[in-house]
N, C-alpha and C positions, 0 to 999 in steps of 0.2 A: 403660119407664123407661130413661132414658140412665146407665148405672155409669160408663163413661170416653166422655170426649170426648177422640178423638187427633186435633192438629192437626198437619201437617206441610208444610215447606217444598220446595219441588222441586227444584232445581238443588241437586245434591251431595249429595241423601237419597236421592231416587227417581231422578233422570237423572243422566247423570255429563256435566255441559252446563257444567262451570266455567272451562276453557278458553277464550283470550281468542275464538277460531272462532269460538262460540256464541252471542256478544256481540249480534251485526243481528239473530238469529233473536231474543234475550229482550228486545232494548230496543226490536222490531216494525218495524224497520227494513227486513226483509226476509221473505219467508212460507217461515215452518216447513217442513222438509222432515223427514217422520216418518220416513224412511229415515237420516237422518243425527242421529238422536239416540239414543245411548246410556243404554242403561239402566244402575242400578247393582245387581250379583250383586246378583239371590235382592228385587231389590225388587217385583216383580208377585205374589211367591206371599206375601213379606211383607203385604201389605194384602189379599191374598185370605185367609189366618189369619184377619187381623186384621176383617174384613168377613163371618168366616165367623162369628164373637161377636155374638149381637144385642144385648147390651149395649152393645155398643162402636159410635161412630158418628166418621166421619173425616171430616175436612176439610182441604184443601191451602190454605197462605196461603203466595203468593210474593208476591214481589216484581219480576216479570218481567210482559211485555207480556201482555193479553188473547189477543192475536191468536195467539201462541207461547203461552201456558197451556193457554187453550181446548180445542186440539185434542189435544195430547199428555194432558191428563185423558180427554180423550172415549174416546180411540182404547184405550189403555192401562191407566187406574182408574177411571172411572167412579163417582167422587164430588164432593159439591159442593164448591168453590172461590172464591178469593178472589184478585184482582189486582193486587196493594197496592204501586203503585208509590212510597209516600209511608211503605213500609214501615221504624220499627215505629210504626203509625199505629191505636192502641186504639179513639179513636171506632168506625173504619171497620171495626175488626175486630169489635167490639161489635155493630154495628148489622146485618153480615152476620150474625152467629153466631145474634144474637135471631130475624131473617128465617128461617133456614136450620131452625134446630131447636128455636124456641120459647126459652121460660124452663126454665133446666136450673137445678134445686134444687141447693147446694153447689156452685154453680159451680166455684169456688176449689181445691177437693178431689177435682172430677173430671175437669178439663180440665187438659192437658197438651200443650207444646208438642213438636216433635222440629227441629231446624235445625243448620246445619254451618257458620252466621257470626253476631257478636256480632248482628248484626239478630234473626236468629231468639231470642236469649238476650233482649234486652230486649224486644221486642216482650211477652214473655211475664210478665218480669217489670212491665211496664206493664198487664198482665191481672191481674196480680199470681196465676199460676199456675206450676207447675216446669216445669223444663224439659231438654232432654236436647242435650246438644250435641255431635252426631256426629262418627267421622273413618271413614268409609265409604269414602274414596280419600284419594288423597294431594295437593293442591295443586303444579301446577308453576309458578303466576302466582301475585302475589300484587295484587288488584287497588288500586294505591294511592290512587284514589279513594274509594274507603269501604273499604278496610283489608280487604276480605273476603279471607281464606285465612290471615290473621295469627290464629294459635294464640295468643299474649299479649291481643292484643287479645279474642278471646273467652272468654281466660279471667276476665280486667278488669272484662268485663259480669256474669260469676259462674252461670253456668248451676250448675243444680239435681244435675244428675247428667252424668257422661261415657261415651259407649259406642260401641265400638270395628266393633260388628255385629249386624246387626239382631237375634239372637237375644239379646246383650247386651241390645240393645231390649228386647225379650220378657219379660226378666228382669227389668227393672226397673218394665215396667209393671206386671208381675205380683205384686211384692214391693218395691215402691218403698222402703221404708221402712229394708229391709234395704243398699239401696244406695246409701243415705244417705250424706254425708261423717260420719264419726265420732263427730264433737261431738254434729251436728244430728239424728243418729241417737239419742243419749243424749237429749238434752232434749225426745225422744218417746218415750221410754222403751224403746228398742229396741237391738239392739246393729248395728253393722256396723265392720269396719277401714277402710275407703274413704276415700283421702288424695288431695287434691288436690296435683302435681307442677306447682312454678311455677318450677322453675327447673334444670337437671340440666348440669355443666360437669365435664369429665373433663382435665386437665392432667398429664402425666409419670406418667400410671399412676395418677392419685389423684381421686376426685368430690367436686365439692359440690354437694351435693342441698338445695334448699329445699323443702320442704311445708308444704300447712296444713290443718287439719282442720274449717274452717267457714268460714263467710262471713260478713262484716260490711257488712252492707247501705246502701244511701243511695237513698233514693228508691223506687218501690215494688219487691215482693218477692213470692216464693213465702212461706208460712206458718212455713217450716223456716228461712229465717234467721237468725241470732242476733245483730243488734245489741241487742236486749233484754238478752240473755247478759254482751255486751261490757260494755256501762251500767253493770250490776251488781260483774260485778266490776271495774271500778277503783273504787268505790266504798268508802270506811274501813270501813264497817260494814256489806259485803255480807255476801248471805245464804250463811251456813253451807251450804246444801242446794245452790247454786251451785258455789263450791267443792268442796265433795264430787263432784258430778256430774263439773264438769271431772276431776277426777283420776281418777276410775272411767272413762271414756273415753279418756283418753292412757293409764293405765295399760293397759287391753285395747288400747289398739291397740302399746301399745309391744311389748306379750307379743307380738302376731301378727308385726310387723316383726321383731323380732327371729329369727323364726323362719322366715321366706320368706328372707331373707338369711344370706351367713356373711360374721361380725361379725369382727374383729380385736379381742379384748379389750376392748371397748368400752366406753367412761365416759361416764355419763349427767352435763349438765349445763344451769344456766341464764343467763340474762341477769339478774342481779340490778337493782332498782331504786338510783338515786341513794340518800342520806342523807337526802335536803334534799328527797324527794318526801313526801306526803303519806300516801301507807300503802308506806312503804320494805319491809315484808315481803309485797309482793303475790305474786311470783312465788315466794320462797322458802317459804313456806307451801305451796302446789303441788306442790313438787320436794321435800320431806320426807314428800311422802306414797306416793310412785314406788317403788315395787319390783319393778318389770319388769326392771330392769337390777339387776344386782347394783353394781358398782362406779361408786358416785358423787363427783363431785368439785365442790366450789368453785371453779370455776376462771377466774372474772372479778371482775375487782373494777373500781371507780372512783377514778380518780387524782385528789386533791387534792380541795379545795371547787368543786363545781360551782356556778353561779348559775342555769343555764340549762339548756334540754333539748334532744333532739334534733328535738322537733316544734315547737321555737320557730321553725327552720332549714325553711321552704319548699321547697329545693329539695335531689337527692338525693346532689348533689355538696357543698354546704354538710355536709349531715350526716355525710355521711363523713368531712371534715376535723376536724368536732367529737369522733366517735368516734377516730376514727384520736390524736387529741391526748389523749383523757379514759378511755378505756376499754381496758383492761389485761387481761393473760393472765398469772394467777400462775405461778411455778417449778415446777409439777406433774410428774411423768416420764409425757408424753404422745406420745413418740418415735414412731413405727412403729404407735401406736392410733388406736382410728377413735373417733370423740368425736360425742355427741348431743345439742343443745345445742337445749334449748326455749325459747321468748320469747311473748309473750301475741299479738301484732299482727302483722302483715304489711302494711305501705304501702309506699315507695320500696324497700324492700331494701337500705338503707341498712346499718342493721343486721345483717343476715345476710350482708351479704359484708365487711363490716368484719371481724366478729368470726372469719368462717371464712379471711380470710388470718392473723389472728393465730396462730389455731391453727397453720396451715400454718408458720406463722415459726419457728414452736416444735414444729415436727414431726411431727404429728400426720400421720392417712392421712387415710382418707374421713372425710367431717365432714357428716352430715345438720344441717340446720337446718329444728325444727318448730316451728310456732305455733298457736297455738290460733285464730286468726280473721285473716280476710286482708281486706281493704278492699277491696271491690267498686267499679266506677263509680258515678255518678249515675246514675240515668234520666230519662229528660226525653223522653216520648211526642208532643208535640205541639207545633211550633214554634210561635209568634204572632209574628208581625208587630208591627214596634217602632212604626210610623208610624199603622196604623189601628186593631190589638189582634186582627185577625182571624186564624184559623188560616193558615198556609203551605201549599200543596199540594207535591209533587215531581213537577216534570214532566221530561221528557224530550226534550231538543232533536234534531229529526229527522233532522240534517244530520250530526253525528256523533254521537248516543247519549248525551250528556254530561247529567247529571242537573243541575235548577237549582230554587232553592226561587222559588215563585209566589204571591204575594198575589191569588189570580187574579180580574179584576175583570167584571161582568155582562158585558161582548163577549165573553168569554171563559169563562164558566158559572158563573162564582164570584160570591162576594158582597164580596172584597174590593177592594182598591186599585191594586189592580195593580205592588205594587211586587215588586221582582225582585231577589233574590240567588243569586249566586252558591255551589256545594257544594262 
Protein backbone atom coordinates (compact mmCIF):
# COMPACT_ATOMS: atom_id res chain seq x y z
CA UNK A 1 0.00 0.00 0.00
CA UNK A 2 1.14 3.50 -1.06
CA UNK A 3 1.29 5.93 2.75
CA UNK A 4 3.06 9.01 0.61
CA UNK A 5 3.30 9.63 -2.70
CA UNK A 6 6.30 12.17 -3.19
CA UNK A 7 6.30 14.04 -6.25
CA UNK A 8 9.20 16.11 -7.20
CA UNK A 9 10.47 18.66 -9.76
CA UNK A 10 14.19 18.53 -11.02
CA UNK A 11 15.76 21.57 -11.85
CA UNK A 12 16.63 23.48 -8.48
CA UNK A 13 15.36 20.33 -6.19
CA UNK A 14 17.49 17.53 -7.43
CA UNK A 15 20.12 19.43 -10.15
CA UNK A 16 21.20 22.74 -9.55
CA UNK A 17 20.38 23.32 -13.77
CA UNK A 18 18.75 26.88 -13.13
CA UNK A 19 21.15 28.87 -14.76
CA UNK A 20 20.46 30.50 -17.91
CA UNK A 21 23.69 27.65 -19.36
CA UNK A 22 21.30 24.97 -18.93
CA UNK A 23 18.64 26.46 -20.83
CA UNK A 24 19.47 24.12 -24.75
CA UNK A 25 20.17 21.20 -22.55
CA UNK A 26 16.16 21.37 -20.66
CA UNK A 27 14.36 22.93 -23.67
CA UNK A 28 16.19 19.65 -25.89
CA UNK A 29 17.79 22.00 -27.97
CA UNK A 30 20.98 20.24 -27.42
CA UNK A 31 22.10 16.58 -25.89
CA UNK A 32 22.60 16.47 -22.20
CA UNK A 33 26.02 16.16 -21.12
CA UNK A 34 25.80 14.21 -17.68
CA UNK A 35 29.27 15.61 -16.89
CA UNK A 36 28.02 18.97 -16.80
CA UNK A 37 25.16 18.72 -14.58
CA UNK A 38 25.17 19.57 -11.05
CA UNK A 39 23.69 17.96 -8.46
CA UNK A 40 22.12 19.84 -5.46
CA UNK A 41 24.07 18.79 -1.82
CA UNK A 42 22.85 15.70 -0.29
CA UNK A 43 20.08 15.12 -3.17
CA UNK A 44 21.08 11.42 -4.42
CA UNK A 45 21.16 10.16 -0.58
CA UNK A 46 18.04 12.38 -0.11
CA UNK A 47 15.67 10.03 -2.46
CA UNK A 48 17.87 7.04 -1.42
CA UNK A 49 16.16 7.59 2.34
CA UNK A 50 13.47 8.31 0.87
CA UNK A 51 13.28 5.01 -1.63
CA UNK A 52 14.73 3.20 1.20
CA UNK A 53 10.58 3.64 2.78
CA UNK A 54 8.46 1.13 1.17
CA UNK A 55 5.63 3.12 1.89
CA UNK A 56 6.95 5.90 0.14
CA UNK A 57 6.83 5.84 -3.77
CA UNK A 58 8.45 8.84 -5.91
CA UNK A 59 7.97 10.40 -8.98
CA UNK A 60 9.71 13.55 -10.82
CA UNK A 61 7.28 15.85 -12.72
CA UNK A 62 9.39 18.60 -14.65
CA UNK A 63 8.90 20.62 -16.91
CA UNK A 64 11.89 20.29 -19.03
CA UNK A 65 12.72 18.27 -22.44
CA UNK A 66 12.34 14.37 -22.45
CA UNK A 67 15.55 14.17 -24.19
CA UNK A 68 17.43 16.10 -20.84
CA UNK A 69 14.86 14.26 -18.18
CA UNK A 70 15.30 10.97 -19.38
CA UNK A 71 18.75 10.36 -19.00
CA UNK A 72 19.66 12.33 -15.87
CA UNK A 73 16.62 10.18 -14.03
CA UNK A 74 18.34 7.03 -15.49
CA UNK A 75 21.82 7.70 -14.61
CA UNK A 76 21.26 9.25 -11.16
CA UNK A 77 17.35 8.24 -9.53
CA UNK A 78 16.12 5.86 -11.12
CA UNK A 79 12.39 6.46 -10.72
CA UNK A 80 9.39 7.09 -12.86
CA UNK A 81 8.95 10.43 -14.44
CA UNK A 82 7.01 12.82 -16.24
CA UNK A 83 7.95 15.47 -19.01
CA UNK A 84 5.40 18.19 -18.68
CA UNK A 85 6.27 20.65 -20.79
CA UNK A 86 2.58 22.20 -20.63
CA UNK A 87 3.59 22.22 -17.02
CA UNK A 88 1.16 22.67 -14.39
CA UNK A 89 -0.93 20.55 -16.69
CA UNK A 90 -3.43 18.03 -14.09
CA UNK A 91 -5.04 16.05 -16.96
CA UNK A 92 -1.42 14.87 -17.83
CA UNK A 93 -0.27 14.68 -14.55
CA UNK A 94 -3.50 12.55 -13.67
CA UNK A 95 -3.27 10.28 -16.40
CA UNK A 96 0.66 9.41 -15.77
CA UNK A 97 0.21 9.08 -11.95
CA UNK A 98 -3.00 6.61 -12.65
CA UNK A 99 -0.50 4.61 -15.47
CA UNK A 100 2.57 4.72 -13.10
CA UNK A 101 0.89 3.44 -9.72
CA UNK A 102 -2.56 2.56 -10.16
CA UNK A 103 -5.54 4.16 -7.91
CA UNK A 104 -4.06 5.34 -4.75
CA UNK A 105 -6.78 5.53 -1.97
CA UNK A 106 -6.91 9.19 -0.22
CA UNK A 107 -5.13 10.55 -2.94
CA UNK A 108 -5.47 14.04 -1.62
CA UNK A 109 -3.92 13.23 1.86
CA UNK A 110 -1.02 11.11 0.49
CA UNK A 111 0.45 12.86 -2.25
CA UNK A 112 2.62 15.62 -1.99
CA UNK A 113 4.39 17.88 -4.21
CA UNK A 114 8.25 19.27 -3.59
CA UNK A 115 9.21 22.40 -6.33
CA UNK A 116 11.36 25.51 -6.11
CA UNK A 117 8.86 27.84 -8.72
CA UNK A 118 5.13 29.02 -8.63
CA UNK A 119 4.75 26.06 -11.53
CA UNK A 120 5.50 23.43 -9.11
CA UNK A 121 3.14 25.36 -6.23
CA UNK A 122 0.16 25.26 -8.59
CA UNK A 123 0.56 22.44 -10.40
CA UNK A 124 -0.15 20.93 -7.15
CA UNK A 125 -2.77 22.87 -6.02
CA UNK A 126 -4.47 21.98 -9.35
CA UNK A 127 -4.09 18.19 -7.84
CA UNK A 128 -5.61 19.86 -5.20
CA UNK A 129 -2.58 18.32 -2.80
CA UNK A 130 0.21 20.27 -0.54
CA UNK A 131 2.97 21.22 -1.32
CA UNK A 132 6.50 22.32 -0.36
CA UNK A 133 8.23 24.98 -1.91
CA UNK A 134 12.00 24.81 -1.90
CA UNK A 135 15.02 27.23 -1.53
CA UNK A 136 17.85 24.52 -1.92
CA UNK A 137 20.08 27.34 -3.78
CA UNK A 138 19.91 30.72 -4.39
CA UNK A 139 18.67 31.99 -7.85
CA UNK A 140 21.15 34.30 -9.84
CA UNK A 141 18.55 34.75 -13.11
CA UNK A 142 15.44 35.39 -12.71
CA UNK A 143 13.71 33.99 -15.76
CA UNK A 144 11.33 36.72 -16.87
CA UNK A 145 9.43 34.63 -19.21
CA UNK A 146 7.59 32.66 -16.64
CA UNK A 147 8.81 34.61 -13.65
CA UNK A 148 10.59 31.43 -12.30
CA UNK A 149 13.31 32.41 -9.44
CA UNK A 150 10.65 35.20 -8.38
CA UNK A 151 10.24 34.35 -4.53
CA UNK A 152 6.82 36.82 -4.60
CA UNK A 153 5.58 35.31 -7.21
CA UNK A 154 5.73 31.81 -5.50
CA UNK A 155 4.62 32.87 -2.65
CA UNK A 156 1.35 34.44 -4.67
CA UNK A 157 0.68 30.82 -5.75
CA UNK A 158 0.56 29.87 -1.93
CA UNK A 159 2.51 26.64 -1.42
CA UNK A 160 1.51 24.51 1.55
CA UNK A 161 4.72 24.57 3.50
CA UNK A 162 8.48 26.22 2.96
CA UNK A 163 11.73 24.46 3.46
CA UNK A 164 15.10 25.67 3.47
CA UNK A 165 16.87 21.75 3.21
CA UNK A 166 16.16 18.61 2.48
CA UNK A 167 16.05 17.34 6.04
CA UNK A 168 13.58 20.34 6.54
CA UNK A 169 11.99 18.10 3.75
CA UNK A 170 12.16 15.27 6.12
CA UNK A 171 10.55 16.96 8.63
CA UNK A 172 7.73 18.05 7.13
CA UNK A 173 6.91 14.93 5.55
CA UNK A 174 7.18 13.29 8.63
CA UNK A 175 4.88 15.71 10.73
CA UNK A 176 3.30 17.67 8.16
CA UNK A 177 0.82 18.97 10.40
CA UNK A 178 3.00 20.27 12.73
CA UNK A 179 4.56 22.50 10.03
CA UNK A 180 1.61 23.82 9.21
CA UNK A 181 1.16 27.77 8.84
CA UNK A 182 -0.36 28.62 12.34
CA UNK A 183 -3.94 29.11 11.62
CA UNK A 184 -4.17 26.14 9.20
CA UNK A 185 -2.47 24.19 11.88
CA UNK A 186 -5.47 25.25 14.49
CA UNK A 187 -8.30 24.46 12.37
CA UNK A 188 -6.70 20.77 12.44
CA UNK A 189 -6.58 20.77 15.61
CA UNK A 190 -2.95 20.87 15.94
CA UNK A 191 -0.55 23.36 17.08
CA UNK A 192 2.49 24.92 15.11
CA UNK A 193 4.10 28.86 15.18
CA UNK A 194 4.98 28.63 11.25
CA UNK A 195 4.45 32.29 9.57
CA UNK A 196 4.50 32.89 6.24
CA UNK A 197 7.16 36.29 5.66
CA UNK A 198 5.64 38.38 2.64
CA UNK A 199 7.53 41.13 3.02
CA UNK A 200 10.75 42.19 5.25
CA UNK A 201 12.13 46.21 4.55
CA UNK A 202 14.98 47.44 6.87
CA UNK A 203 15.39 51.41 6.59
CA UNK A 204 17.72 53.68 9.00
CA UNK A 205 17.97 50.89 11.48
CA UNK A 206 14.23 50.13 11.72
CA UNK A 207 12.01 46.83 9.90
CA UNK A 208 8.80 46.39 8.67
CA UNK A 209 7.92 42.94 8.51
CA UNK A 210 4.58 41.70 7.13
CA UNK A 211 3.21 38.13 7.84
CA UNK A 212 0.50 36.05 7.55
CA UNK A 213 -0.64 33.02 9.06
CA UNK A 214 -2.88 31.14 6.46
CA UNK A 215 -3.91 31.18 3.11
CA UNK A 216 -7.00 32.38 1.45
CA UNK A 217 -7.48 30.33 -1.55
CA UNK A 218 -9.02 30.94 -5.16
CA UNK A 219 -9.42 28.12 -7.30
CA UNK A 220 -8.31 24.59 -6.27
CA UNK A 221 -6.32 23.86 -3.05
CA UNK A 222 -4.72 21.54 -0.66
CA UNK A 223 -7.44 20.63 2.25
CA UNK A 224 -5.56 22.98 4.76
CA UNK A 225 -6.62 26.18 3.22
CA UNK A 226 -8.85 28.45 4.80
CA UNK A 227 -11.09 30.30 2.61
CA UNK A 228 -13.91 28.56 4.47
CA UNK A 229 -12.32 30.16 7.62
CA UNK A 230 -12.26 33.68 5.94
CA UNK A 231 -16.19 33.30 4.82
CA UNK A 232 -17.07 32.69 8.28
CA UNK A 233 -15.69 35.24 9.95
CA UNK A 234 -16.68 38.27 8.05
CA UNK A 235 -19.75 36.95 8.57
CA UNK A 236 -22.31 39.16 11.55
CA UNK A 237 -23.26 36.07 13.17
CA UNK A 238 -20.15 33.97 12.72
CA UNK A 239 -19.50 31.12 14.52
CA UNK A 240 -18.28 31.63 18.21
CA UNK A 241 -16.03 28.45 17.81
CA UNK A 242 -14.19 30.36 14.79
CA UNK A 243 -13.45 32.98 16.65
CA UNK A 244 -12.33 31.41 19.48
CA UNK A 245 -9.91 29.20 17.26
CA UNK A 246 -8.51 32.21 15.50
CA UNK A 247 -7.47 33.73 18.73
CA UNK A 248 -6.12 30.45 20.44
CA UNK A 249 -3.69 30.41 17.41
CA UNK A 250 -2.41 34.20 16.99
CA UNK A 251 -2.29 34.05 20.67
CA UNK A 252 0.24 30.88 20.61
CA UNK A 253 1.99 32.14 17.96
CA UNK A 254 2.16 35.61 19.45
CA UNK A 255 3.62 34.00 22.86
CA UNK A 256 6.41 32.05 20.44
CA UNK A 257 7.31 35.40 18.45
CA UNK A 258 7.70 37.06 21.09
CA UNK A 259 10.10 35.04 22.43
CA UNK A 260 12.50 34.08 19.40
CA UNK A 261 12.89 38.00 19.17
CA UNK A 262 13.89 40.83 21.56
CA UNK A 263 11.11 43.21 21.52
CA UNK A 264 11.48 46.99 22.31
CA UNK A 265 8.51 47.47 24.63
CA UNK A 266 6.14 46.34 22.54
CA UNK A 267 2.31 47.20 21.87
CA UNK A 268 0.09 45.01 20.56
CA UNK A 269 -2.33 46.51 18.14
CA UNK A 270 -5.23 46.35 15.36
CA UNK A 271 -6.88 47.74 12.20
CA UNK A 272 -10.20 48.57 13.49
CA UNK A 273 -13.14 48.20 11.05
CA UNK A 274 -15.11 51.35 9.56
CA UNK A 275 -18.43 52.61 11.55
CA UNK A 276 -20.57 52.25 8.58
CA UNK A 277 -19.39 48.31 8.01
CA UNK A 278 -21.56 45.70 8.76
CA UNK A 279 -20.01 43.89 11.87
CA UNK A 280 -17.83 47.17 12.88
CA UNK A 281 -16.45 44.94 15.85
CA UNK A 282 -14.89 42.19 13.73
CA UNK A 283 -11.43 42.65 14.38
CA UNK A 284 -11.91 44.23 17.87
CA UNK A 285 -13.46 41.19 19.27
CA UNK A 286 -10.11 39.23 18.39
CA UNK A 287 -7.74 41.74 19.92
CA UNK A 288 -9.71 41.81 23.45
CA UNK A 289 -8.98 38.46 23.55
CA UNK A 290 -4.74 38.53 23.08
CA UNK A 291 -2.75 38.19 26.07
CA UNK A 292 0.39 37.33 24.66
CA UNK A 293 1.52 40.84 24.74
CA UNK A 294 0.97 42.63 27.65
CA UNK A 295 0.59 46.31 26.57
CA UNK A 296 -2.09 47.01 24.33
CA UNK A 297 -3.17 50.00 22.59
CA UNK A 298 -6.07 51.46 20.25
CA UNK A 299 -4.00 52.98 18.21
CA UNK A 300 -5.94 53.64 14.74
CA UNK A 301 -8.88 55.12 14.25
CA UNK A 302 -11.05 56.31 11.13
CA UNK A 303 -11.34 59.88 10.16
CA UNK A 304 -14.67 61.27 9.54
CA UNK A 305 -17.81 59.50 7.59
CA UNK A 306 -16.45 57.10 5.28
CA UNK A 307 -18.94 55.97 2.18
CA UNK A 308 -16.66 53.70 0.74
CA UNK A 309 -13.86 51.05 1.37
CA UNK A 310 -10.69 50.13 0.55
CA UNK A 311 -11.80 47.10 -1.70
CA UNK A 312 -14.09 49.38 -3.61
CA UNK A 313 -10.51 50.74 -4.96
CA UNK A 314 -8.97 48.07 -7.66
CA UNK A 315 -5.84 48.89 -7.59
CA UNK A 316 -2.95 49.24 -4.89
CA UNK A 317 -2.04 52.69 -5.46
CA UNK A 318 -5.77 54.01 -5.42
CA UNK A 319 -5.89 52.43 -1.97
CA UNK A 320 -3.29 53.82 -0.58
CA UNK A 321 -4.47 57.23 -1.25
CA UNK A 322 -7.78 56.32 0.41
CA UNK A 323 -5.97 55.15 3.55
CA UNK A 324 -3.27 57.63 3.44
CA UNK A 325 -6.57 60.50 3.50
CA UNK A 326 -9.14 58.29 6.02
CA UNK A 327 -7.06 56.22 8.34
CA UNK A 328 -5.28 57.76 11.33
CA UNK A 329 -2.70 56.99 14.16
CA UNK A 330 -4.06 58.28 17.61
CA UNK A 331 -1.56 60.50 19.94
CA UNK A 332 -0.24 57.35 21.90
CA UNK A 333 3.59 57.71 23.29
CA UNK A 334 4.89 55.22 20.57
CA UNK A 335 8.50 56.79 20.30
CA UNK A 336 11.39 54.41 20.28
CA UNK A 337 8.60 51.17 20.43
CA UNK A 338 8.13 48.37 18.27
CA UNK A 339 4.38 48.16 17.57
CA UNK A 340 2.29 44.85 16.37
CA UNK A 341 -0.40 45.49 14.43
CA UNK A 342 -2.92 42.67 13.34
CA UNK A 343 -5.47 42.99 10.38
CA UNK A 344 -7.79 39.98 9.21
CA UNK A 345 -6.59 39.99 5.15
CA UNK A 346 -3.61 40.24 3.16
CA UNK A 347 -4.26 41.35 -0.81
CA UNK A 348 -2.46 44.46 -2.31
CA UNK A 349 -0.48 45.45 0.99
CA UNK A 350 -2.16 48.40 0.63
CA UNK A 351 -2.88 48.32 4.19
CA UNK A 352 0.14 47.27 5.89
CA UNK A 353 2.39 49.65 4.35
CA UNK A 354 0.06 52.58 4.87
CA UNK A 355 -0.45 52.04 8.26
CA UNK A 356 3.34 50.94 9.10
CA UNK A 357 4.59 54.47 7.70
CA UNK A 358 2.18 56.06 9.95
CA UNK A 359 3.47 54.44 12.64
CA UNK A 360 6.98 55.32 11.53
CA UNK A 361 5.68 59.22 11.39
CA UNK A 362 4.79 58.92 14.79
CA UNK A 363 8.00 57.19 15.80
CA UNK A 364 7.67 54.15 16.37
CA UNK A 365 10.87 51.26 15.67
CA UNK A 366 10.07 47.93 14.20
CA UNK A 367 6.54 47.45 13.18
CA UNK A 368 5.56 43.68 12.36
CA UNK A 369 2.31 43.60 10.54
CA UNK A 370 0.23 40.21 10.97
CA UNK A 371 -2.82 38.85 9.40
CA UNK A 372 -4.58 36.19 9.66
CA UNK A 373 -5.13 34.95 5.85
CA UNK A 374 -3.30 36.38 2.89
CA UNK A 375 -4.95 36.08 -0.85
CA UNK A 376 -3.42 33.51 -2.87
CA UNK A 377 -3.57 33.47 -6.87
CA UNK A 378 -6.09 31.82 -8.92
CA UNK A 379 -5.33 28.67 -10.46
CA UNK A 380 -6.28 28.01 -13.69
CA UNK A 381 -4.67 24.27 -14.62
CA UNK A 382 -5.70 23.97 -18.34
CA UNK A 383 -5.87 26.73 -20.98
CA UNK A 384 -8.73 26.26 -23.71
CA UNK A 385 -8.67 27.81 -26.74
CA UNK A 386 -11.03 30.81 -27.33
CA UNK A 387 -11.80 29.80 -31.11
CA UNK A 388 -12.45 25.84 -30.98
CA UNK A 389 -12.74 25.21 -26.85
CA UNK A 390 -10.01 22.68 -27.10
CA UNK A 391 -7.09 22.29 -24.60
CA UNK A 392 -3.73 24.34 -25.47
CA UNK A 393 -0.56 22.34 -25.42
CA UNK A 394 3.00 24.34 -24.67
CA UNK A 395 5.28 23.71 -27.16
CA UNK A 396 8.70 24.73 -27.53
CA UNK A 397 10.11 26.54 -30.55
CA UNK A 398 13.30 24.92 -31.70
CA UNK A 399 15.14 27.67 -33.01
CA UNK A 400 15.39 29.51 -29.84
CA UNK A 401 13.70 27.67 -26.73
CA UNK A 402 10.86 30.12 -26.46
CA UNK A 403 7.69 28.45 -25.19
CA UNK A 404 4.16 29.16 -27.21
CA UNK A 405 0.73 27.99 -26.45
CA UNK A 406 -0.72 25.51 -29.41
CA UNK A 407 -4.10 24.46 -30.39
CA UNK A 408 -2.26 21.70 -31.93
CA UNK A 409 -4.15 20.47 -35.08
CA UNK A 410 -4.09 16.51 -36.52
CA UNK A 411 -0.79 17.43 -38.97
CA UNK A 412 0.53 18.05 -36.02
CA UNK A 413 -0.90 15.13 -33.33
CA UNK A 414 -3.43 17.24 -31.82
CA UNK A 415 -7.16 17.26 -32.14
CA UNK A 416 -7.39 20.91 -32.28
CA UNK A 417 -7.30 23.96 -34.60
CA UNK A 418 -4.29 24.91 -34.95
CA UNK A 419 -4.50 28.32 -33.53
CA UNK A 420 -1.38 29.77 -31.91
CA UNK A 421 -0.55 32.03 -29.19
CA UNK A 422 2.02 33.56 -28.00
CA UNK A 423 3.62 33.07 -23.76
Amino acid sequence: MIEKLVLLDLDGVLTDTTEPVFKKFKDGLEKCDLNSIPMIDGAIDFIKRLKSNSGIKIAVISDSHPHYVQPIITEFFDVPFLALADKPNTSKTKTFLLNTFGEIKDFNRRAIMIGDSWLDIELARGLEIPSIYTKLYKFKTIDIRDDLGSHDRALKSGPTFEAGSFNEIEDILSQPKQKLLCLEAYFVKDKSSVSRELSLTEVCGKTKTVISLSRQQLGGCDRFGLLNIYNEFQKINRNPEVVSTLASGLNYFLAQFQSSITLNDPILSYIPEKSNTSNPKKMVEIWEKLDAIQSKESLFLWDGIINNSTKSYAHKYDRQKFLETHLQVKNESIDGRDVIVIDDQYTTGATAETSINKLWEKGAKNVYFITFFYLINLVVTDKVCPKCGKYFQIKVRKKDGAKFLSCASPEFGGIGCGNIQNL
